[in-house]
C-alpha positions as CSV (number, residue, x, y, z in Angstrom):
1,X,19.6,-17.0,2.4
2,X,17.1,-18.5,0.1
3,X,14.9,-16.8,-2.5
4,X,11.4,-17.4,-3.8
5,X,10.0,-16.2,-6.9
6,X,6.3,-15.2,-7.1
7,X,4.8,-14.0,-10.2
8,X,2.2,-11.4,-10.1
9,X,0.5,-8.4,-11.9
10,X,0.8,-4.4,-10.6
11,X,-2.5,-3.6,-8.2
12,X,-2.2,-7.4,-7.1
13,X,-2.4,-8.0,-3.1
14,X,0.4,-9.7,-2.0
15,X,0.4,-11.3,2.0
16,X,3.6,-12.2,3.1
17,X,3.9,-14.0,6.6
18,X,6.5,-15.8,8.5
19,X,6.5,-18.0,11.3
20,X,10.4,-19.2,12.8
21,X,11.6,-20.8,15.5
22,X,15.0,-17.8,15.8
23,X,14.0,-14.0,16.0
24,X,16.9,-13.3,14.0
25,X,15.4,-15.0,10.4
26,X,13.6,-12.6,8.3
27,X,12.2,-12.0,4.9
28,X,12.9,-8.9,2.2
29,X,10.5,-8.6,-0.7
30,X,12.3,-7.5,-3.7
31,X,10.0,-5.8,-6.9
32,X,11.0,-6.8,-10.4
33,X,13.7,-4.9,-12.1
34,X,15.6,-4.3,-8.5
35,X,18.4,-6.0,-7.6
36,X,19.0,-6.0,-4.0
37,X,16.8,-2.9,-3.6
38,X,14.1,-4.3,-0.7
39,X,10.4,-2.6,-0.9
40,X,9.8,-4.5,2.3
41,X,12.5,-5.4,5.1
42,X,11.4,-7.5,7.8
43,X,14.4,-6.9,10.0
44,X,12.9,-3.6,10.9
45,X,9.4,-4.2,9.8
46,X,8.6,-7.6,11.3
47,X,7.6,-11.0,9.8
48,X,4.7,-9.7,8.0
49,X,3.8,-7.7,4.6
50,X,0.2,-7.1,3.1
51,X,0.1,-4.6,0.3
52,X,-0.6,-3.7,-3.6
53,X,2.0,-4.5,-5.8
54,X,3.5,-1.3,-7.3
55,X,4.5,-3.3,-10.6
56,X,4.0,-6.5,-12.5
57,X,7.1,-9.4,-12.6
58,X,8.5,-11.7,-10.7
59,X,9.0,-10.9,-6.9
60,X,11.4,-12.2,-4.5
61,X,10.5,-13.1,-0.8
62,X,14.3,-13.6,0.5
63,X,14.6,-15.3,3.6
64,X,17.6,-14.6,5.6
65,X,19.5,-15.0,9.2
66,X,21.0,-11.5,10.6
67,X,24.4,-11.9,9.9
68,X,25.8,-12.0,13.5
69,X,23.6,-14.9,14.1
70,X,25.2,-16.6,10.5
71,X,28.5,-15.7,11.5
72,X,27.5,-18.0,15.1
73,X,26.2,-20.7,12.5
74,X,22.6,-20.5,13.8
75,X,20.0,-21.8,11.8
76,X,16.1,-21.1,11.8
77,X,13.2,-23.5,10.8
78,X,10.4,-21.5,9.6
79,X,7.3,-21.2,7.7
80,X,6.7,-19.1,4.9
81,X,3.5,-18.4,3.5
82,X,2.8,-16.1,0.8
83,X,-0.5,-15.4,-0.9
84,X,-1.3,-13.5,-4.1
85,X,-5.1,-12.0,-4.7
C-alpha cells in the first residue's frame, strides 16, 4: 500500500474520492494519534468519504489492494483526490 499525509484542523471537511481501474484497490483514512485504527474503510464503504474531521493532525489516506488480489500480484492505477475545506 501507499500512504498520504494530509494536514488539517478538527471541524475541517475532508472529501476523499477514488477513481481505479481494479474494484479490489481501496482507501482507509486513518485520524492522528491511531495507528492502524481506520475511521473510514473503503472496502466496505466504497471509494468515497466526505465528513468533519473529529481532531486536528496529520491524516492518512492509505491506498491498498485486497490482499487476495496482492497475493495474485495484481496491480491498480488509480486516481486519488483529496480535498480539505
Amino acid at each position: 500500500g501507499v500512504d498520504y499525509v494530509l494536514g488539517a484542523k478538527e471541524g475541517q471537511l475532508m472529501n476523499v474520492s477514488m477513481a481505479t481501474d481494479n474494484g479490489a484497490a481501496y482507501f482507509n483514512i486513518i485520524a492522528p494519534g491511531k495507528k492502524n485504527e481506520a475511521m473510514f474503510i473503503g472496502s466496505t464503504s466504497g471509494n468515497q468519504f466526505e465528513g468533519p474531521l473529529p481532531a486536528s493532525g496529520d491524516y492518512k489516506i492509505r491506498v491498498s489492494l485486497m490482499r487476495s488480489a496482492a497475493r495474485r500480484d495484481e496491480t491498480a492505477n488509480y486516481r486519488l483526490e483529496m480535498i480539505i475545506d
